[in-house]
C-alpha positions, -999 to 999 in steps of 0.1 A, spaced: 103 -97 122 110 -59 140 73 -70 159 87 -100 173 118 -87 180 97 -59 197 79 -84 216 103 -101 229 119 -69 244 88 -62 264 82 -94 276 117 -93 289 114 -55 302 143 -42 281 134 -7 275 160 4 253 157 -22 231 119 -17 229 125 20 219 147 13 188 123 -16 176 93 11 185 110 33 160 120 11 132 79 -2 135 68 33 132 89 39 102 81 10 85 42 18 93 53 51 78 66 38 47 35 13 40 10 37 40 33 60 20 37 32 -7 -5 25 -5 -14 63 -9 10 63 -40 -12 33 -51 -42 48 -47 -34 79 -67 -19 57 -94 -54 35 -95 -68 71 -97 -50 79 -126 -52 49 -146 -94 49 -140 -92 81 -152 -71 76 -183 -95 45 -190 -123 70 -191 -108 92 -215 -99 61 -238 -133 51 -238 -144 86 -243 -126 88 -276 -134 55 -289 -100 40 -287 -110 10 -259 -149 0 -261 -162 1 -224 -161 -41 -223 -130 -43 -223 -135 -29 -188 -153 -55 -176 -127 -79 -195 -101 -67 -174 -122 -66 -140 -127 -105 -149 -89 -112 -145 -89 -99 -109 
């Protein structure tokens, strides 16, 4: 929504308007990668505690391919 809203202020040629909507995009951009980093260590985290499950005989390693299924 901020993009169009951005869009329309250039087309228009309202500078100040483009610079708040500039800002809110960057923050939002900001945010998203913020929220996907913390996903990525999570997934890190989770594959590792998989590993140590398996190590110890608690989850065989099919169930890992069970769950990769389900995707």
């Amino acid at each position: 929504m901020i993009q169009v809203r951005y869009d329309r202020a250039f087309s228009a040629g309202h500078r100040t308007f483009r610079y708040s909507h500039r800002l809110k995009l960057a923050t939002y951009e900001g945010m998203r990668n913020v929220y996907y980093e913390y996903a990525c260590q999570r997934a890190d985290q989770l594959e590792l505690m998989q590993d140590v499950l398996i190590e110890r005989g608690l989850i065989s390693e099919s169930s890992e391919s069970d769950t990769d299924i389900d995707q």
